[in-house]
C-alpha positions in Angstrom: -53.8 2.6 11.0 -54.3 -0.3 12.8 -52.9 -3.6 11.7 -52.5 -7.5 13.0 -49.1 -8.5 14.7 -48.4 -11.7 12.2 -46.6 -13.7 15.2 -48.8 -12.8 18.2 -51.7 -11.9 16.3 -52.6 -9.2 18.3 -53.8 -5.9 17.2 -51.1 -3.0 17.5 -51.6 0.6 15.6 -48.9 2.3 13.3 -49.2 6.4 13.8 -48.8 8.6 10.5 -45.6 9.8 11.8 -44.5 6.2 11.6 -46.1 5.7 8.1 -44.3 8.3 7.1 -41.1 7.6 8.5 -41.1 3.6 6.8 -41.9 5.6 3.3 -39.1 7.9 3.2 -36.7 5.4 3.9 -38.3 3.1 1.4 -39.5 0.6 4.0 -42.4 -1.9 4.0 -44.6 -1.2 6.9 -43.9 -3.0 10.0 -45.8 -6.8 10.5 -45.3 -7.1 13.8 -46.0 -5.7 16.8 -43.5 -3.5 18.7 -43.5 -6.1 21.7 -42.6 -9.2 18.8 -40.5 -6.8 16.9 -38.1 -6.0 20.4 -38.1 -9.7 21.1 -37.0 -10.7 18.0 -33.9 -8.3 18.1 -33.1 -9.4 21.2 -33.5 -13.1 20.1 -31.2 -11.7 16.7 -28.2 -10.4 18.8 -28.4 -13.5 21.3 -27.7 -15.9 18.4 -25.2 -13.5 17.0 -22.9 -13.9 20.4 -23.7 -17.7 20.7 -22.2 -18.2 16.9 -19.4 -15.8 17.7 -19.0 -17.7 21.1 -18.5 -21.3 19.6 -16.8 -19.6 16.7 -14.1 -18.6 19.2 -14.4 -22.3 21.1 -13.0 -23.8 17.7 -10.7 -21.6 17.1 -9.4 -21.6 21.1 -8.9 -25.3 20.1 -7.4 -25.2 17.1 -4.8 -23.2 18.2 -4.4 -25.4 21.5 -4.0 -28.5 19.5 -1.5 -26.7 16.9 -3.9 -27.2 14.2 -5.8 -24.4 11.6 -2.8 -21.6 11.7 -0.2 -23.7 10.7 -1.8 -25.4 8.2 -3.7 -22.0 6.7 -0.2 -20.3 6.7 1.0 -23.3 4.8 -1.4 -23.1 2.6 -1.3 -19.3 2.0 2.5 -19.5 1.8 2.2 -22.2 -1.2 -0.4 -19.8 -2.9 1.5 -17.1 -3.0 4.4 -19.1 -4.1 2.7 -20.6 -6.8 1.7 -17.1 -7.7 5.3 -15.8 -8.2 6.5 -18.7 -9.8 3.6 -17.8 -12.3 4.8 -14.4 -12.8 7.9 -15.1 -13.1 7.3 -17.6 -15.9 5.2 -14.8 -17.5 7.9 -12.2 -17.2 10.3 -14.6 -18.7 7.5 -15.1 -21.5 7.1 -11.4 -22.3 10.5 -11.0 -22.1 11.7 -13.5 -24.8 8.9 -12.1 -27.2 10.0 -8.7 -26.6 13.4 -9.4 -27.6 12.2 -11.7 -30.3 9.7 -8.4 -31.5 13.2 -6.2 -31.1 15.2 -8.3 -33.2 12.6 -8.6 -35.9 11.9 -4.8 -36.1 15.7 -4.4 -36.4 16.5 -6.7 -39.5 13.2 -4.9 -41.1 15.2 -1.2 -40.1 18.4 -2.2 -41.2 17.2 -3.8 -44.4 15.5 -0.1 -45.2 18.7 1.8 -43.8 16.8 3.7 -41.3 18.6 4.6 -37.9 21.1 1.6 -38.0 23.6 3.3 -35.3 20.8 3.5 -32.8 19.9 -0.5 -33.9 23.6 -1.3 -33.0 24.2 0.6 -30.0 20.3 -0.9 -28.4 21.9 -4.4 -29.1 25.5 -3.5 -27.7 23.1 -2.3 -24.5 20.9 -5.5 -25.0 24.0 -8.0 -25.0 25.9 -6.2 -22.1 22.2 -6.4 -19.6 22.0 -10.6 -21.2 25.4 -10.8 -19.4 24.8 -9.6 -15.5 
């Protein structure tokens, strides 16, 4: 099959073992020639190292002028304690409304005489944890 390169626009010819290599792996058929196709892969990796290269160059003077890591640990740091500040809050929360939920189901227990020893010995247990 012969086809026309899109950025050259010259003519270049795509075999049936090629065809049929781009279909099994679900692949439109190729555009360009192989020549364009080569370039632009080439072209592809050299502005893949030039971005990685002044990626680097920021970074080299970031760290040089003491700036970026200090203030991203800082930042991460404050994060994370914001976060445990959170949980603990939420702990503190689920706590209370367990206890709350514990007392409740008690005075309901008691009031119907079911298992009032075990009610009294969970809130000796309750009242000596409160106290450490």
């Amino acid at each position: 099959m012969n086809k026309t390169c899109i950025q050259c626009g010259k003519e270049f010819e795509i075999t049936e073992s090629e065809i049929a290599f781009f279909e099994e792996k679900g692949l439109e058929l190729p555009k360009r020639c192989k020549d364009c196709r080569k370039q632009n892969k080439k072209n592809k990796v050299k502005r893949y190292r030039d971005r990685k290269r002044a990626a680097n160059a920021v970074k080299s003077d970031q760290d040089k002028k003491g700036n970026g890591k200090m203030e991203n640990t800082t930042k991460t740091e404050e994060k994370g304690a914001a976060k445990q500040n959170a949980q603990k809050s939420r702990v503190a929360t689920d706590l209370h409304t367990f206890q709350a939920d514990l007392e409740s189901d008690c005075k309901t227990y008691q009031q119907k005489g079911f298992i009032a020893e075990l009610i009294d010995n969970i809130k000796r247990g309750l009242k000596l944890g409160s106290k450490k």
